[in-house]
C-alpha positions as semicolon CSV with decimal commas, in nm:
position;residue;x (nm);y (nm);z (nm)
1;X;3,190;12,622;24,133
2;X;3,035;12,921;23,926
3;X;2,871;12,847;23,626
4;X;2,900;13,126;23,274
5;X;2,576;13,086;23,036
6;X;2,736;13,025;22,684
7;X;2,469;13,033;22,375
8;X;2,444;12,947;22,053
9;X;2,204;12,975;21,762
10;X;1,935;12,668;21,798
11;X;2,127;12,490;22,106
12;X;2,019;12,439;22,471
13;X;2,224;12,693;22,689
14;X;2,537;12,546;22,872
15;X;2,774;12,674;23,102
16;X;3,132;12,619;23,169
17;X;3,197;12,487;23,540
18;X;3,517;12,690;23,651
19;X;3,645;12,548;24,057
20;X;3,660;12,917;24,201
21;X;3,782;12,806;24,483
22;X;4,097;12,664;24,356
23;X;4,154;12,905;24,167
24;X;4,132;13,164;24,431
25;X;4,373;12,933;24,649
26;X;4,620;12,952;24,351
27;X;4,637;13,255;24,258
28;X;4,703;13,380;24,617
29;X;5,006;13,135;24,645
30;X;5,135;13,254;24,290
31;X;5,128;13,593;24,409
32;X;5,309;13,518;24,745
33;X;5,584;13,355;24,563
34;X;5,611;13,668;24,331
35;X;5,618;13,904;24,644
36;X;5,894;13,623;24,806
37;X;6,145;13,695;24,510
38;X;5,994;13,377;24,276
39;X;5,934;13,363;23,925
40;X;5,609;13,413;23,733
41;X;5,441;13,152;23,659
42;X;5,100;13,033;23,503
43;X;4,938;12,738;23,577
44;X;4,588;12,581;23,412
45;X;4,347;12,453;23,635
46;X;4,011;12,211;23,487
47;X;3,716;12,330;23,400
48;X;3,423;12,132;23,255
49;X;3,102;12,169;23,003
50;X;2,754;12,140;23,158
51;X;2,539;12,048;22,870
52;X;2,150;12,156;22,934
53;X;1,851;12,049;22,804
54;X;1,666;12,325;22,640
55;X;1,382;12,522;22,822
């Protein structure tokens, strides 16, 4: 999972938890059906919030 630093003003960092994995998985198969004659499509994977203490 990769994390991205989000900030704000007087808040302990977080980070969003995105599965790269998957989504590397899916968008290779979304692409294969495209090449195969498919239709586009868009699909939403989960992601979650890592809260952090602050440093």
């Amino acid at each position: 999972m990769a994390l991205f630093a989000l900030t704000a003003h007087n808040k302990a960092p977080s980070a969003v938890s995105q599965p790269l994995e998957r989504i590397s998985v899916e968008m290779v198969r979304l692409l294969v059906e495209v090449v195969e004659g498919g239709e586009l499509a868009a699909i939403t994977l989960p992601t979650s919030l890592v809260l952090r203490a602050s440093a």
